[in-house]
N, C-alpha and C positions, 0 to 999 in steps of 0.2 A: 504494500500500500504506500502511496508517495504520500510524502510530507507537506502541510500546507506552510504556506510561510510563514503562518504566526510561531509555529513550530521551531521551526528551523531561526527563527528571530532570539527566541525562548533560549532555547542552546547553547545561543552563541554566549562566549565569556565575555564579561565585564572588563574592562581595556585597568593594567592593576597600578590598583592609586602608587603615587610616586610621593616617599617619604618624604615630610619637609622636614628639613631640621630648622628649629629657632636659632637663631641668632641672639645669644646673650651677651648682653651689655657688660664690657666689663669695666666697669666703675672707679675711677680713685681707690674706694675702700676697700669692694671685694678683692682688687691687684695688693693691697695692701694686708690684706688678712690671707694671702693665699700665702704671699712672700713671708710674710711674720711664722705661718706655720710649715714652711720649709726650711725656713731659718731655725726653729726647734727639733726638730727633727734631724739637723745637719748635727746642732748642737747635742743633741743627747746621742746618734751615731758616734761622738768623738770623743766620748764618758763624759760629758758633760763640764767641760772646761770652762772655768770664768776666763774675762779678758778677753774674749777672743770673738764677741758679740757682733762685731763691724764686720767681720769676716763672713761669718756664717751668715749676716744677710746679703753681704755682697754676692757670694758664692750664690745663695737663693734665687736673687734677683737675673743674675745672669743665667743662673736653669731653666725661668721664665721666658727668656729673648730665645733662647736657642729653639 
């Protein structure tokens, strides 16, 4: 038995949604709370050394750009 076209319309596949991704702002502060918490993290990987503060955000901040 042949198929009418509503059929054959029915069928056919739905053309497949294309993911958007959002674009998130990134802020002054959230760049600054991300670096602050790489900067802790550098620091306690290194046993947790005082004095050495400027570094471990510098270090951060350049993980950031790369």
């Amino acid at each position: 038995m042949a198929k009418t076209t509503t059929e054959q319309e029915t069928k056919k596949k739905a053309p497949a949604k294309k993911s958007k991704k959002t674009a998130v702002e990134l802020t002054p502060e959230i760049r600054e709370e991300q670096v602050r918490l790489a900067a802790y993290y550098r620091w306690e990987a290194k046993g947790k050394n005082h004095g050495r503060d400027l570094d471990d955000w510098c270090e951060a901040e350049d993980s950031m750009t790369d």
